[in-house]
C-alpha positions in Angstrom: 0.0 0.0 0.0 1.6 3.1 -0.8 2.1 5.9 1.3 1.1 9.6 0.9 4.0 12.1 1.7 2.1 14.6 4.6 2.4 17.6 2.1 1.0 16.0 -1.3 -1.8 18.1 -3.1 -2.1 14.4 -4.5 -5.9 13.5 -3.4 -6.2 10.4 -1.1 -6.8 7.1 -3.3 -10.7 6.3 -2.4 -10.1 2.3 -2.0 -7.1 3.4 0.6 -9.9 5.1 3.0 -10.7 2.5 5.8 -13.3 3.2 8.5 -16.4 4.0 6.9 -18.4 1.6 7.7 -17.6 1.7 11.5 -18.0 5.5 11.1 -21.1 4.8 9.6 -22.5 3.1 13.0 -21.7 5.3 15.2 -23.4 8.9 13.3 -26.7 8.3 14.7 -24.8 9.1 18.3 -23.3 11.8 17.2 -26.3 13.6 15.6 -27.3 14.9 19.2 -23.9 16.8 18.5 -25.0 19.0 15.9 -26.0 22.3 17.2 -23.4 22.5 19.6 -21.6 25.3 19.2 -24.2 27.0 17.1 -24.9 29.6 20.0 -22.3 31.7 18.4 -23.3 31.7 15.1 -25.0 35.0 14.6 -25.1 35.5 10.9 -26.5 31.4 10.7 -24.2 30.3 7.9 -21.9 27.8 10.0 -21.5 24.7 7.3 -19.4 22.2 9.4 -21.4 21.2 12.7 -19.8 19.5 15.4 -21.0 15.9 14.8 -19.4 16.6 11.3 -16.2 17.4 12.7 -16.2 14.6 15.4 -17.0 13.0 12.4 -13.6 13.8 10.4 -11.3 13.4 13.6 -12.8 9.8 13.7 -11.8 9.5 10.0 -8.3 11.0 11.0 -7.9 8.4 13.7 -8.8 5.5 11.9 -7.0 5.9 8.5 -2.8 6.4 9.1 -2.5 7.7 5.9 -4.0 10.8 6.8 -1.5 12.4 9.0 -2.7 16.4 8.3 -5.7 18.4 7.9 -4.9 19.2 4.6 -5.5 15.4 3.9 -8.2 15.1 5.7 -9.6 18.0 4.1 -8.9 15.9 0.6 -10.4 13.0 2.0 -13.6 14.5 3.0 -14.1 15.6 -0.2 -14.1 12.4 -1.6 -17.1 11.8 -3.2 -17.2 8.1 -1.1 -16.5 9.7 1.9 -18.6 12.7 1.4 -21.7 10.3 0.7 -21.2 8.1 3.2 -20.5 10.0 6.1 -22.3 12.8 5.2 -19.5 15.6 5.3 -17.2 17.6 2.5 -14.2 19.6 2.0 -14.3 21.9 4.9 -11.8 25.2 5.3 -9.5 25.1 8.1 -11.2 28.3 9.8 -14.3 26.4 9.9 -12.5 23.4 11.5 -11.5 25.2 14.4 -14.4 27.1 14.6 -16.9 24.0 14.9 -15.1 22.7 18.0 -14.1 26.3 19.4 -17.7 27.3 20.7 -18.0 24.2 22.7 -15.0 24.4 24.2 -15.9 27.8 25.0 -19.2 27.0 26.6 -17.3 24.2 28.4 -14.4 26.3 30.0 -17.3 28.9 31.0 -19.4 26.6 33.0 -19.1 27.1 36.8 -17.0 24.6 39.3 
């Protein structure tokens, strides 16, 4: 199996993405995840949710190939992927920003 160098623009081969179908399993748990984070969102055009983007780490964990998030960004817009797990190509900013507001609300919470 060959292996992609961490800063290739080369797209990740679909048949070399493992996981799905234990991702697959495990969405309808993380659909109570969506809105999380959504508080924040005052204009209400946030695209990636954070059950999407527990989602993608999931991907990340289970596939070594993927070893950035500029991969994983390739990967998720995989047409396979994208169907099958029900995300896409995100932007970085949007990455950050779907798991920053519940952090936020987290660290916020009283002792």
């Amino acid at each position: 199996m060959p292996v992609m160098a961490s800063g290739s623009s080369q797209p990740p081969d679909p048949r070399q993405i493992g996981g799905i179908k234990r991702l697959r399993h495990l969405l309808p748990l993380l659909a109570p995840l969506h809105e999380v984070g959504c508080q924040r969102d005052a204009a209400g055009n946030r695209r990636l949710h954070f059950d999407e983007y527990v989602t993608l780490v999931l991907l990340y964990m289970l596939n070594p190939l993927i070893r950035s998030v500029h991969t994983l960004q390739q990967a998720a817009a995989v047409e396979k992927v994208s169907r099958q797990l029900g995300v896409r190509r995100f932007s970085v900013g949007s990455f950050s920003e779907s798991v920053c507001g519940c952090l936020i609300r987290r660290s916020s919470r009283p002792s």
